[in-house]
C-alpha positions as CSV (number, residue, x, y, z in Angstrom):
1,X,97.8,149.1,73.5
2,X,101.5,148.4,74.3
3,X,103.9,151.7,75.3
4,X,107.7,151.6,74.4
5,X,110.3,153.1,76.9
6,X,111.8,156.3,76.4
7,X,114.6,156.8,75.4
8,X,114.4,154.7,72.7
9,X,117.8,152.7,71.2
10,X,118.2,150.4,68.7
11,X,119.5,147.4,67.6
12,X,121.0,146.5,64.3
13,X,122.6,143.3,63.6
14,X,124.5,141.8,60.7
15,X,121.5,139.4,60.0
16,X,119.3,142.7,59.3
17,X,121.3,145.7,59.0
18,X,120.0,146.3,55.1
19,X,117.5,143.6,54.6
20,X,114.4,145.7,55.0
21,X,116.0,148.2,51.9
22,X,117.0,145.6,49.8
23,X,113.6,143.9,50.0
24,X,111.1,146.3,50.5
25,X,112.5,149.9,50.2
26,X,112.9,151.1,53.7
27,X,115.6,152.1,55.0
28,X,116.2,151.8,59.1
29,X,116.5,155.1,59.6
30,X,113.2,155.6,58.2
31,X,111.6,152.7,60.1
32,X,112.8,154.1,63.3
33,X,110.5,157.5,62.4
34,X,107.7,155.4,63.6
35,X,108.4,154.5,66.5
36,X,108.0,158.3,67.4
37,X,105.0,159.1,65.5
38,X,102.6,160.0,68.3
39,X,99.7,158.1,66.9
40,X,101.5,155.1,66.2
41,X,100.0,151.9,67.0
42,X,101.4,149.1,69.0
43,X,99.7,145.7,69.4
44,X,101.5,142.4,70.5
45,X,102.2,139.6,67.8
46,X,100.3,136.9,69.1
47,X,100.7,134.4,65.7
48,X,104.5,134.7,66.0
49,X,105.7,135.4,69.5
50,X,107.7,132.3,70.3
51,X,111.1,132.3,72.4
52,X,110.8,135.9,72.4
53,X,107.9,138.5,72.2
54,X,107.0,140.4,68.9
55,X,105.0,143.2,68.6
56,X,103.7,145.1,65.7
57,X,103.9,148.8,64.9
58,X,101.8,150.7,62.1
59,X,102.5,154.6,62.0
60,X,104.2,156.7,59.4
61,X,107.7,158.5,58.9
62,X,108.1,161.9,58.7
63,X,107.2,161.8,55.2
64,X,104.2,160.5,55.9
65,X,104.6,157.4,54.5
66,X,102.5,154.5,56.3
67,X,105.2,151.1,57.4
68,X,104.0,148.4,59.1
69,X,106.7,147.6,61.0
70,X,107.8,144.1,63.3
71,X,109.9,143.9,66.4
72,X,111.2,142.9,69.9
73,X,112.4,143.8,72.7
74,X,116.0,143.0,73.8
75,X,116.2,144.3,77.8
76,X,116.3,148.2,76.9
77,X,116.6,148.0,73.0
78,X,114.1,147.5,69.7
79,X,115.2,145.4,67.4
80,X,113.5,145.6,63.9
81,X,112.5,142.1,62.1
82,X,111.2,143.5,59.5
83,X,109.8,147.1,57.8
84,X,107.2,147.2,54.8
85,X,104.6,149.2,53.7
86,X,101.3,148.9,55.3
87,X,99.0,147.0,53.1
88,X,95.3,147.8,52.0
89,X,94.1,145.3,54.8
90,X,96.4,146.7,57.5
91,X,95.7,150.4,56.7
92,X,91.8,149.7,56.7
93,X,91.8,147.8,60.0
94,X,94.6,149.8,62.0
95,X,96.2,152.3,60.4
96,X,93.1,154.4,58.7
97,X,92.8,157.2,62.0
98,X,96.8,157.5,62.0
């Protein structure tokens, strides 16, 4: 399991500042939640680390509601690729104890 820095900061860029509401109804304040949940889950993105390294995240916001969240690492800030809700497969394999 993979452990984020603390403090955590965030980057937004033009690219992705309101794609992950328009498309999938989450908002970045929202997916930011998780990355605080204490029984988040990190694992590294194996299938789509290329130039950089992605990692995925699966915990839930402070309404409880379950994201499955990819990202990277830029020197001391998380930027978000994208923010969804977990699906059936993901919750059953890594999100089910969260």
């Amino acid at each position: 399991m993979i452990s984020l820095k603390k403090p955590i900061e965030f980057e937004w860029d033009e690219g992705n500042l309101d794609k992950n509401l328009e498309k999938h109804k989450v908002s970045n304040l929202e997916a930011e939640e998780v990355f605080f949940d204490e029984k988040k889950r990190i694992l590294k993105d194996i299938l789509h680390s290329g130039i950089e390294e992605r990692y995925l995240i699966i915990g839930k916001t402070k309404a409880g509601r379950a994201l499955f969240i990819v990202f990277t690492q830029r020197v001391d800030k998380v930027r978000v690729i994208s923010a969804r809700d977990q699906n059936k497969k993901e919750y059953l394999l890594l999100g089910k104890d969260l």
